[in-house]
N, C-alpha and C positions, 0 to 999 in steps of 0.2 A: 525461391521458397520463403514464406512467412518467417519471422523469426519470432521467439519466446524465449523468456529467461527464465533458469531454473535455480533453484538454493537446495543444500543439500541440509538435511535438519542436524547434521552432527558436526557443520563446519560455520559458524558466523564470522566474514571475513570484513563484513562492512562496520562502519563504527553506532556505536547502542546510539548517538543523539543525532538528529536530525538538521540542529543547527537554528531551527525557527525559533520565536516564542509563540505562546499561546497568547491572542489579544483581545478576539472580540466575540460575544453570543447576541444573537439576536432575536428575540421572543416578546410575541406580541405587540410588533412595531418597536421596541426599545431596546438598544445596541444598547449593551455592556462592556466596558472593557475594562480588561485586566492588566496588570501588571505584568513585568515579561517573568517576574519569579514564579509567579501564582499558575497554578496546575492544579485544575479540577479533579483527584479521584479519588469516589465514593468504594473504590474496589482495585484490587489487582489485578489487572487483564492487559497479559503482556504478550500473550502466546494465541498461535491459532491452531483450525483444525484442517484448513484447507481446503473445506466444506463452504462452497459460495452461494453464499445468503442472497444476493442478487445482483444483477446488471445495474450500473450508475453510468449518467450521461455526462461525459466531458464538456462544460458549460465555457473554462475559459483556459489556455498555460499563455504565461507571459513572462518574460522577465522584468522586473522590477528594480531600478538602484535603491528604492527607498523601505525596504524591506526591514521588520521590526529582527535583528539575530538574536543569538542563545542570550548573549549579555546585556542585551538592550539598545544596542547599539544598532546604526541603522547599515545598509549595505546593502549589495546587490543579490540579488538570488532569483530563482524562477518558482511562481504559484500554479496550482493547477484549482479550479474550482470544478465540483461535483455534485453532480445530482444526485439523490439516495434517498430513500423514505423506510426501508427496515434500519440502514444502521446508524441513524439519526435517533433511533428508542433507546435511549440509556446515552447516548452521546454523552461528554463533556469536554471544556479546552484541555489539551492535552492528553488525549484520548487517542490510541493506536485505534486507526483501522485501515486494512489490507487493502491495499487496493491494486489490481490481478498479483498477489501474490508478494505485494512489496510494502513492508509494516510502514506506513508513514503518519506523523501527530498533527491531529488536525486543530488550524491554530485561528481557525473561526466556523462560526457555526450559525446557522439561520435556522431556526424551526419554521419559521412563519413561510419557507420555501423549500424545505427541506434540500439546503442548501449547505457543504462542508467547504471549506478548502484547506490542503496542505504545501507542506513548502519541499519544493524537491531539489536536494542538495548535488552538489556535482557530482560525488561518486553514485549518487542514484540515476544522475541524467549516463553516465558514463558504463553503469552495469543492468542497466533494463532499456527496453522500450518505449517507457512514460514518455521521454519528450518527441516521441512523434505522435502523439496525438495534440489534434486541436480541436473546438469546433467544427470547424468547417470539413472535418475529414466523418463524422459523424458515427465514431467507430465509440464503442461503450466500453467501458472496464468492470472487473468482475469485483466485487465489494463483499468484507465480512469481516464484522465486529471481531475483536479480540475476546476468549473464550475466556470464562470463569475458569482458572483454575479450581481442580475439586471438584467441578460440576462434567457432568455428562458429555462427552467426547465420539462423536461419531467418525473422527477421521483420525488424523496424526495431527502430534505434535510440533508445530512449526513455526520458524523463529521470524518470514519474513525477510531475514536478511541477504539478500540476492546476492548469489558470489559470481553471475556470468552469465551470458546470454549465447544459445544454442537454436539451432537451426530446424526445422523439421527437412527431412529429405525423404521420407516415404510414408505412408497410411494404407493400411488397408483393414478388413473385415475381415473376419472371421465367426462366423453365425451371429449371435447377439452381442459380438465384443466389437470393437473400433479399438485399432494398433496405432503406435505413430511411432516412427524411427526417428530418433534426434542427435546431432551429431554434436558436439562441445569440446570445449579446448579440453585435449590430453592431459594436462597436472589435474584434472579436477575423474580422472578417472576410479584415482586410488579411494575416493570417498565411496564409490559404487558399488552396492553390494546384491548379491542375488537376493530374491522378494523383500531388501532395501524399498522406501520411496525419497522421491522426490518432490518438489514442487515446482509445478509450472504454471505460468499462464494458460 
């Protein structure tokens, strides 16, 4: 059976930072780069709606020892690069966008290719399915900007932060509806609520 990871919006079990810094934009031919303090934001968008804005092409994941961390400091870690052309409009460094469902800050940015990459930390390689995708497996991820607080909400409120990954074990139809039975570790039952949601990949 596929597997998908799901968050529940009233439990953040993973930690608020990412780990990365923000370092480089690229526009018009000319790489900019930042300092690892410096974080681009014009606005507060911290939250989603779980509403996918669109499919993005997994371009590259690698692990890297030379990776710029939170303090500046260099170290090892794994990058994923993505392809994306709506959440590239408004982009900046240090900028949350979901990607299927997991808030990660994106710590370079290409417009000239509309090109992002984020830095996926171990408990994220540990509580999702990110690091199985590569290239060469040619499977896409589902992508959407972080929501204006105070502005227009067509889904739910969602933090992004994956507490576990769950299984599909059934699907079916039913007239205009598509079901899917998901099975997940028992402690994370008690967050379940009747017409509750979730989020999943």
């Amino acid at each position: 059976m596929p597997s998908l990871h799901f968050a529940t919006a009233i439990l953040a079990l993973a930690q608020q930072g990412h780990g990365f810094a923000p370092s480089t934009i690229r526009r018009g031919g000319v790489a900019i780069t930042a300092s690892p303090s410096t974080i681009y934001s014009p606005s507060s968008r911290q939250m989603f709606t779980g509403i996918i804005e669109e499919m993005g092409d997994v371009i590259s994941l690698e692990t890297k020892d030379d990776m710029t961390l939170w303090d500046g400091s260099k170290g090892s870690g794994t990058e994923m690069v993505i392809g994306g052309g709506v959440v590239m409009d408004g982009a900046y460094l240090g900028c949350s966008i979901s990607v299927n469902g997991v808030c990660l800050t994106a710590t370079e940015l290409d417009f000239d290719n509309n090109v992002f990459k984020v830095g996926l930390a171990p408990e994220t390689l540990r509580k999702t399915n990110l690091g199985t995708y590569t290239s060469e497996s040619k499977r896409k991820v589902n992508l959407e900007r972080a929501s204006e607080i105070g502005g227009r909400n067509s889904g739910h409120f969602v933090q992004g932060h994956v507490d576990n990954v769950g299984t599909i074990i059934d699907r079916w139809v039913d007239e205009n509806s598509l079901f899917f039975k998901i099975s997940f570790p028992y402690e994370y039952m008690r967050y379940v609520v009747p017409k509750g949601f979730i989020a999943i990949d």
